[in-house]
TORMI-223460 format. One record per residue (C-alpha): x, z, y; residue in one letter. Coordinates in steps of 0.05 Angstrom, whole numbers, padded with zeros to 5 digits, always signed. Layout:
<recs>
XZYA/...
</recs>
This chain:
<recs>
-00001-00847-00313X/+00035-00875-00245X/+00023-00849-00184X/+00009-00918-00139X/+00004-00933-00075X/+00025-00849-00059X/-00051-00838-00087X/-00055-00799-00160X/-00107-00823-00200X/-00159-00771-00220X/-00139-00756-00300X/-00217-00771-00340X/-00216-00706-00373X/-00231-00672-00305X/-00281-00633-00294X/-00329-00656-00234X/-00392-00636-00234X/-00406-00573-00230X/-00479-00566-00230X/-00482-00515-00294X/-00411-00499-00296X/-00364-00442-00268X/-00330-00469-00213X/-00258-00446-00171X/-00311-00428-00115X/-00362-00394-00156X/-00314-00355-00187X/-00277-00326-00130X/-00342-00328-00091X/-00307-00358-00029X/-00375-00363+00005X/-00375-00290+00011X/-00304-00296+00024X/-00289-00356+00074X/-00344-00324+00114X/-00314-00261+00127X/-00283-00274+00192X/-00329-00266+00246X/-00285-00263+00313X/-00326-00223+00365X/-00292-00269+00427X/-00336-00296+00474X/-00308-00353+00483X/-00274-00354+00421X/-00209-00345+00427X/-00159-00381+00379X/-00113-00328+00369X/-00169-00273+00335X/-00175-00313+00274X/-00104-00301+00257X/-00116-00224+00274X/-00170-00218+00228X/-00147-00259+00166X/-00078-00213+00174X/-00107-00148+00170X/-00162-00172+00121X/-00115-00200+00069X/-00080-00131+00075X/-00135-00098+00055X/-00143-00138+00001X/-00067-00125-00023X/-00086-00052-00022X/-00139-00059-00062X/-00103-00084-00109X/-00048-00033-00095X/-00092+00025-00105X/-00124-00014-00175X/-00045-00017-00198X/-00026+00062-00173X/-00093+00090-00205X/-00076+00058-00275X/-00006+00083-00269X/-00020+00153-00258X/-00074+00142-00324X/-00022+00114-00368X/+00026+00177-00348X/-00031+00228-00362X/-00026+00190-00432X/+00045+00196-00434X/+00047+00118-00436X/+00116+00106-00388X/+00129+00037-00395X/+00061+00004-00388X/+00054+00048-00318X/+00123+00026-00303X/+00096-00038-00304X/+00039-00036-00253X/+00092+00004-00209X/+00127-00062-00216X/+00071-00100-00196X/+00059-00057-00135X/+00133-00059-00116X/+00116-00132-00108X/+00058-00137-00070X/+00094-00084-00021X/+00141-00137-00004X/+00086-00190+00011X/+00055-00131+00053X/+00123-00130+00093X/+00134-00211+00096X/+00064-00214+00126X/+00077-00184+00197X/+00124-00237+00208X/+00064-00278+00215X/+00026-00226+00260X/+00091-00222+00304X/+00074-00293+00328X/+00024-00270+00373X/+00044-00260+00437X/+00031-00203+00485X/-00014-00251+00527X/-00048-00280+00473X/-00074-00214+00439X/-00092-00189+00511X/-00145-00246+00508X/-00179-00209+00453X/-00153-00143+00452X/-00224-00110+00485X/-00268-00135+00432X/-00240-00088+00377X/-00263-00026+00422X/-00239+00033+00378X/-00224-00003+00314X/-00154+00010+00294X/-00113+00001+00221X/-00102+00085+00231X/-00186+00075+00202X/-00163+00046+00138X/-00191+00080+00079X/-00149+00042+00029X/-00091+00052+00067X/-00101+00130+00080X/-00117+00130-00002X/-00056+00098-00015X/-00002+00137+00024X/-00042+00202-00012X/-00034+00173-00081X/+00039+00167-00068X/+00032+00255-00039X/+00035+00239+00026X/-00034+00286+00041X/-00065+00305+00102X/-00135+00336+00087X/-00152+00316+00164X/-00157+00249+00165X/-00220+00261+00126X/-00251+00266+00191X/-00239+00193+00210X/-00287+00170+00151X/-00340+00208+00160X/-00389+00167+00187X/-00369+00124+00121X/-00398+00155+00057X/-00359+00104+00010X/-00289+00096+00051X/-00297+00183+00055X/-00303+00187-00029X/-00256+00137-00030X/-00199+00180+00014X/-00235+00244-00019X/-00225+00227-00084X/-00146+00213-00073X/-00130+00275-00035X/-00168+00314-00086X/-00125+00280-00149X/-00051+00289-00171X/-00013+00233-00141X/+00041+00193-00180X/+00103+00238-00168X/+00052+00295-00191X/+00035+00259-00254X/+00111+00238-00263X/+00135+00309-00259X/+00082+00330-00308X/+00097+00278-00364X/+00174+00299-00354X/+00157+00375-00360X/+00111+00353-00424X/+00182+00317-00444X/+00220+00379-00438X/+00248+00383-00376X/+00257+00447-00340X/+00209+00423-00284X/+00189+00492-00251X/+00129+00516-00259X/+00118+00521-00184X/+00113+00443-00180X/+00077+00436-00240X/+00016+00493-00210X/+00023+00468-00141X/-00038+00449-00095X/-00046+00377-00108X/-00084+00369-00036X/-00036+00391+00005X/+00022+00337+00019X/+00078+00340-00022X/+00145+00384+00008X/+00211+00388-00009X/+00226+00429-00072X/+00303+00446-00077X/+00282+00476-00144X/+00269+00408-00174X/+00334+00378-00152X/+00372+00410-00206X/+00325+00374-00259X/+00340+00306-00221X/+00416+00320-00224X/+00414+00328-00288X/+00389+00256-00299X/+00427+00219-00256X/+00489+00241-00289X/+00483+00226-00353X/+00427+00155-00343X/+00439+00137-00416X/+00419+00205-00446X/+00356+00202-00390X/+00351+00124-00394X/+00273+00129-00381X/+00266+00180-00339X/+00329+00157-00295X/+00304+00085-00298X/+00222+00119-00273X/+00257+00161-00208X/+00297+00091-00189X/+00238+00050-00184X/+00200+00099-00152X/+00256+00110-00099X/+00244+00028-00092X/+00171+00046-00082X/+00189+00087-00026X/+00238+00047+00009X/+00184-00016+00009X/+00132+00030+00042X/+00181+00052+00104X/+00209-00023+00108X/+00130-00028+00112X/+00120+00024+00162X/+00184-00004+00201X/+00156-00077+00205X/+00089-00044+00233X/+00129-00009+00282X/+00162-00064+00311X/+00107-00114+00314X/+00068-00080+00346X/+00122-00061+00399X/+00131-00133+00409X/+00059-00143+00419X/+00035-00086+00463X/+00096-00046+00474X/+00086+00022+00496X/+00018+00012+00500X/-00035+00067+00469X/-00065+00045+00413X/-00141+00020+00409X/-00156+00080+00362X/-00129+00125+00406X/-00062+00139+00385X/+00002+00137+00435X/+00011+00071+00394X/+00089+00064+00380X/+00113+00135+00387X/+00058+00155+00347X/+00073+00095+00287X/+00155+00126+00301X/+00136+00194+00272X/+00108+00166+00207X/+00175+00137+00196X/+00199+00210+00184X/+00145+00221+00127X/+00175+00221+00060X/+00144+00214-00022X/+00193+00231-00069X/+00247+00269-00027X/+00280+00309-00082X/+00304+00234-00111X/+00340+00222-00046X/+00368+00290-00044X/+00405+00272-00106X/+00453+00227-00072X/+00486+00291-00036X/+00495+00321-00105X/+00523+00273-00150X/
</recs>
Protein backbone atom coordinates (compact mmCIF):
# COMPACT_ATOMS: atom_id res chain seq x y z
CA UNK A 1 0.00 0.00 0.00
CA UNK A 2 1.32 3.67 -1.22
CA UNK A 3 1.50 6.37 0.84
CA UNK A 4 -0.31 9.28 -1.47
CA UNK A 5 -0.64 12.57 -1.33
CA UNK A 6 2.01 12.42 2.15
CA UNK A 7 -1.36 10.85 3.82
CA UNK A 8 -1.04 6.87 4.87
CA UNK A 9 -4.03 5.13 4.38
CA UNK A 10 -5.51 3.51 7.49
CA UNK A 11 -4.56 -0.55 6.92
CA UNK A 12 -8.56 -2.44 7.33
CA UNK A 13 -7.38 -4.75 9.87
CA UNK A 14 -7.21 -1.86 12.39
CA UNK A 15 -8.70 -1.80 15.23
CA UNK A 16 -11.17 1.31 15.79
CA UNK A 17 -13.66 0.98 17.93
CA UNK A 18 -13.12 0.46 21.05
CA UNK A 19 -16.34 0.30 22.81
CA UNK A 20 -15.70 -3.38 24.46
CA UNK A 21 -12.11 -3.56 23.75
CA UNK A 22 -8.78 -2.82 25.69
CA UNK A 23 -7.55 0.20 24.43
CA UNK A 24 -3.64 2.09 24.53
CA UNK A 25 -5.54 4.56 26.93
CA UNK A 26 -7.36 2.08 29.03
CA UNK A 27 -4.50 0.20 29.46
CA UNK A 28 -2.05 2.66 30.70
CA UNK A 29 -4.99 4.54 32.30
CA UNK A 30 -3.71 7.91 30.94
CA UNK A 31 -6.82 9.60 32.39
CA UNK A 32 -5.43 9.06 35.73
CA UNK A 33 -2.21 9.82 34.25
CA UNK A 34 -2.52 12.95 31.80
CA UNK A 35 -4.27 14.47 34.72
CA UNK A 36 -1.66 14.44 37.13
CA UNK A 37 -0.24 17.76 36.61
CA UNK A 38 -2.03 20.28 38.48
CA UNK A 39 0.28 23.54 38.49
CA UNK A 40 -0.66 25.57 41.66
CA UNK A 41 0.23 29.16 39.58
CA UNK A 42 -2.18 31.67 39.74
CA UNK A 43 -1.93 32.81 36.75
CA UNK A 44 -0.60 29.85 35.35
CA UNK A 45 2.58 30.10 34.58
CA UNK A 46 4.01 28.23 31.46
CA UNK A 47 7.15 27.22 32.81
CA UNK A 48 5.51 24.84 36.00
CA UNK A 49 4.25 22.32 33.69
CA UNK A 50 7.71 21.44 32.64
CA UNK A 51 8.68 21.37 36.49
CA UNK A 52 6.14 19.00 37.31
CA UNK A 53 6.22 16.49 34.38
CA UNK A 54 10.29 16.43 35.18
CA UNK A 55 10.17 15.46 38.59
CA UNK A 56 7.02 13.31 38.07
CA UNK A 57 8.48 11.14 35.34
CA UNK A 58 11.45 10.67 37.78
CA UNK A 59 9.51 9.28 40.14
CA UNK A 60 8.14 7.08 37.90
CA UNK A 61 11.84 5.90 36.73
CA UNK A 62 12.38 5.07 40.40
CA UNK A 63 9.65 3.15 40.68
CA UNK A 64 10.69 1.18 38.34
CA UNK A 65 14.24 1.35 39.69
CA UNK A 66 13.27 0.12 43.06
CA UNK A 67 10.85 -2.85 41.15
CA UNK A 68 14.33 -3.84 39.27
CA UNK A 69 16.81 -3.53 42.67
CA UNK A 70 14.14 -5.47 44.88
CA UNK A 71 14.09 -8.47 42.38
CA UNK A 72 17.80 -8.40 42.18
CA UNK A 73 18.53 -8.69 45.70
CA UNK A 74 15.61 -11.80 45.57
CA UNK A 75 17.35 -13.58 42.80
CA UNK A 76 20.85 -13.27 44.92
CA UNK A 77 19.10 -14.61 48.14
CA UNK A 78 18.39 -17.59 45.56
CA UNK A 79 21.76 -17.67 44.46
CA UNK A 80 20.35 -16.87 40.90
CA UNK A 81 23.46 -14.32 39.51
CA UNK A 82 22.71 -13.87 36.13
CA UNK A 83 18.96 -13.24 36.06
CA UNK A 84 19.72 -10.30 38.91
CA UNK A 85 22.54 -9.26 36.73
CA UNK A 86 20.08 -8.62 34.41
CA UNK A 87 17.64 -6.19 36.16
CA UNK A 88 20.98 -4.48 37.39
CA UNK A 89 21.31 -4.03 33.66
CA UNK A 90 18.09 -2.67 33.27
CA UNK A 91 18.56 -0.22 36.12
CA UNK A 92 22.00 0.81 34.78
CA UNK A 93 19.85 2.03 31.95
CA UNK A 94 17.21 3.86 33.24
CA UNK A 95 20.05 5.71 35.48
CA UNK A 96 21.25 7.19 32.35
CA UNK A 97 17.73 8.45 31.23
CA UNK A 98 17.60 9.77 34.91
CA UNK A 99 20.85 11.80 34.08
CA UNK A 100 19.81 12.85 30.29
CA UNK A 101 16.65 14.30 31.83
CA UNK A 102 18.08 17.40 33.71
CA UNK A 103 19.25 18.59 30.52
CA UNK A 104 15.73 19.33 29.91
CA UNK A 105 15.15 20.87 33.49
CA UNK A 106 18.36 23.06 32.88
CA UNK A 107 16.25 25.01 30.29
CA UNK A 108 14.57 26.91 32.81
CA UNK A 109 15.87 29.94 33.54
CA UNK A 110 16.56 31.61 36.86
CA UNK A 111 13.71 34.14 36.04
CA UNK A 112 11.37 31.77 34.83
CA UNK A 113 11.35 29.35 37.92
CA UNK A 114 11.23 32.57 40.18
CA UNK A 115 7.70 32.97 38.64
CA UNK A 116 6.68 29.84 40.37
CA UNK A 117 9.12 29.09 42.77
CA UNK A 118 6.60 30.23 45.98
CA UNK A 119 3.93 27.87 45.17
CA UNK A 120 5.92 24.72 46.11
CA UNK A 121 6.20 26.16 49.83
CA UNK A 122 8.30 23.38 51.52
CA UNK A 123 8.11 20.71 48.93
CA UNK A 124 11.51 19.66 47.93
CA UNK A 125 12.96 16.25 45.94
CA UNK A 126 15.12 15.83 49.61
CA UNK A 127 10.98 14.42 50.47
CA UNK A 128 11.25 11.66 48.03
CA UNK A 129 10.43 8.37 49.46
CA UNK A 130 11.44 6.41 46.39
CA UNK A 131 14.41 8.24 46.11
CA UNK A 132 15.51 7.95 49.97
CA UNK A 133 14.51 3.92 49.38
CA UNK A 134 16.66 3.72 46.61
CA UNK A 135 20.00 5.27 47.71
CA UNK A 136 19.32 2.73 51.00
CA UNK A 137 18.91 -0.31 48.81
CA UNK A 138 22.17 0.50 47.27
CA UNK A 139 23.67 0.90 51.65
CA UNK A 140 23.69 4.23 51.59
CA UNK A 141 21.46 4.34 55.20
CA UNK A 142 20.62 7.06 57.33
CA UNK A 143 17.93 5.92 59.91
CA UNK A 144 17.01 9.88 60.17
CA UNK A 145 15.51 10.68 57.27
CA UNK A 146 12.71 8.55 58.62
CA UNK A 147 11.60 11.63 60.18
CA UNK A 148 10.82 13.41 56.86
CA UNK A 149 7.98 10.74 56.10
CA UNK A 150 6.30 10.66 58.97
CA UNK A 151 3.34 12.41 58.37
CA UNK A 152 3.19 9.72 55.35
CA UNK A 153 2.26 6.20 56.58
CA UNK A 154 2.90 4.54 53.06
CA UNK A 155 6.11 6.72 51.80
CA UNK A 156 7.41 5.92 55.85
CA UNK A 157 6.97 1.76 55.26
CA UNK A 158 8.16 2.33 52.05
CA UNK A 159 11.75 4.07 53.38
CA UNK A 160 11.21 1.69 56.57
CA UNK A 161 11.14 -1.30 54.91
CA UNK A 162 14.54 -0.49 52.89
CA UNK A 163 16.59 0.68 55.74
CA UNK A 164 15.42 -2.31 57.66
CA UNK A 165 16.51 -4.92 54.62
CA UNK A 166 20.05 -6.00 53.33
CA UNK A 167 20.78 -3.87 50.42
CA UNK A 168 22.39 -5.28 47.16
CA UNK A 169 26.17 -5.13 48.11
CA UNK A 170 24.80 -6.94 51.39
CA UNK A 171 23.13 -9.62 49.44
CA UNK A 172 26.21 -9.72 46.90
CA UNK A 173 28.67 -10.29 49.68
CA UNK A 174 26.49 -13.00 51.11
CA UNK A 175 25.99 -15.12 47.89
CA UNK A 176 29.94 -14.78 47.42
CA UNK A 177 30.63 -15.94 51.09
CA UNK A 178 27.85 -18.89 50.30
CA UNK A 179 30.36 -19.34 47.11
CA UNK A 180 33.36 -19.71 49.20
CA UNK A 181 34.93 -16.70 49.49
CA UNK A 182 36.66 -15.66 52.55
CA UNK A 183 34.19 -12.71 53.05
CA UNK A 184 34.73 -11.92 56.90
CA UNK A 185 32.36 -12.63 59.03
CA UNK A 186 32.21 -9.09 60.27
CA UNK A 187 30.49 -8.00 56.95
CA UNK A 188 28.54 -10.90 56.69
CA UNK A 189 26.89 -10.16 60.74
CA UNK A 190 27.01 -6.51 60.25
CA UNK A 191 23.99 -4.10 61.08
CA UNK A 192 22.19 -3.92 57.89
CA UNK A 193 20.50 -0.39 59.04
CA UNK A 194 23.27 1.40 59.53
CA UNK A 195 24.95 2.79 56.12
CA UNK A 196 27.46 0.83 54.76
CA UNK A 197 31.49 1.84 55.72
CA UNK A 198 34.56 1.07 54.42
CA UNK A 199 35.80 -2.45 55.28
CA UNK A 200 39.69 -2.80 54.50
CA UNK A 201 39.04 -6.46 55.54
CA UNK A 202 37.06 -7.13 52.42
CA UNK A 203 39.53 -5.66 50.05
CA UNK A 204 41.73 -8.58 50.13
CA UNK A 205 38.67 -10.81 48.84
CA UNK A 206 38.19 -8.19 45.91
CA UNK A 207 41.94 -8.37 45.05
CA UNK A 208 41.78 -11.61 44.75
CA UNK A 209 39.22 -11.36 41.89
CA UNK A 210 40.41 -8.82 39.97
CA UNK A 211 43.56 -10.61 39.41
CA UNK A 212 42.77 -13.54 38.16
CA UNK A 213 38.89 -12.30 36.18
CA UNK A 214 38.81 -15.67 34.33
CA UNK A 215 39.13 -17.91 37.40
CA UNK A 216 36.36 -15.22 39.11
CA UNK A 217 34.60 -14.55 35.68
CA UNK A 218 31.16 -14.03 37.61
CA UNK A 219 31.97 -12.61 40.47
CA UNK A 220 34.58 -10.13 38.69
CA UNK A 221 32.00 -9.46 35.90
CA UNK A 222 28.99 -8.72 39.30
CA UNK A 223 31.62 -6.01 41.20
CA UNK A 224 32.16 -4.26 37.50
CA UNK A 225 28.66 -3.62 36.86
CA UNK A 226 28.00 -2.63 40.17
CA UNK A 227 30.98 -0.15 40.13
CA UNK A 228 28.88 1.11 36.78
CA UNK A 229 25.86 1.31 39.11
CA UNK A 230 27.66 3.64 41.22
CA UNK A 231 29.25 5.85 38.84
CA UNK A 232 25.60 6.49 37.10
CA UNK A 233 24.19 7.51 40.49
CA UNK A 234 27.10 10.34 41.21
CA UNK A 235 26.96 11.40 37.35
CA UNK A 236 23.20 11.59 38.73
CA UNK A 237 23.94 13.42 41.75
CA UNK A 238 26.45 15.72 39.71
CA UNK A 239 23.80 16.67 37.02
CA UNK A 240 21.41 17.62 40.11
CA UNK A 241 24.12 19.63 41.44
CA UNK A 242 24.69 21.70 38.64
CA UNK A 243 21.19 22.36 37.53
CA UNK A 244 20.16 23.47 40.17
CA UNK A 245 23.18 25.90 40.50
CA UNK A 246 22.25 27.22 37.21
CA UNK A 247 18.80 27.71 38.30
CA UNK A 248 18.91 29.22 41.79
CA UNK A 249 22.54 29.34 42.51
CA UNK A 250 23.45 29.64 46.01
CA UNK A 251 20.16 29.89 46.90
CA UNK A 252 18.68 27.70 50.06
CA UNK A 253 16.64 25.17 49.04
CA UNK A 254 12.68 25.16 49.35
CA UNK A 255 12.98 22.17 51.83
CA UNK A 256 15.22 23.84 53.80
CA UNK A 257 18.53 22.75 52.87
CA UNK A 258 21.58 25.27 52.13
CA UNK A 259 20.58 24.03 48.52
CA UNK A 260 24.02 23.51 46.55
CA UNK A 261 26.52 23.10 49.34
CA UNK A 262 24.23 20.83 50.84
CA UNK A 263 23.53 18.64 47.24
CA UNK A 264 27.96 19.06 47.17
CA UNK A 265 28.31 16.84 50.27
CA UNK A 266 26.27 13.95 48.84
CA UNK A 267 28.76 13.85 46.13
CA UNK A 268 31.23 12.45 48.81
CA UNK A 269 28.74 9.47 49.70
CA UNK A 270 29.88 6.27 48.40
CA UNK A 271 28.07 2.30 47.83
CA UNK A 272 30.47 -0.12 47.08
CA UNK A 273 33.84 1.59 48.20
CA UNK A 274 35.93 -1.53 48.75
CA UNK A 275 35.52 -2.07 44.62
CA UNK A 276 37.17 1.27 44.06
CA UNK A 277 39.77 0.64 46.58
CA UNK A 278 40.91 -2.11 44.41
CA UNK A 279 42.40 0.11 41.83
CA UNK A 280 45.22 1.16 44.42
CA UNK A 281 45.99 -2.54 44.84
CA UNK A 282 46.21 -4.16 41.65
Amino acid sequence: MSVERNTRAIEGSVVTDFQDRMSYGGYLDLGTLLSAQRPLSDPEHHDELLFIVQHQTTELWLKLVLHELGAACRLLREDQLAPALKCIARVKHIQQTLTEQWSVLATLTPAEYGQFRAVLGNASGFQSAQYRAVEFTLGNKNAGMLRVFESDPAAHALVTAALQAPSLYDEFLRLLARSGYPVPAAVLERDVTAAWTYSPELVPVIVDIYRDPRAHWAAYETCEELVDLEDNFQLWRFRHLKTVERIIGLKTGTGGSSGAPFLQRALDLTFFPELYAVRTEL
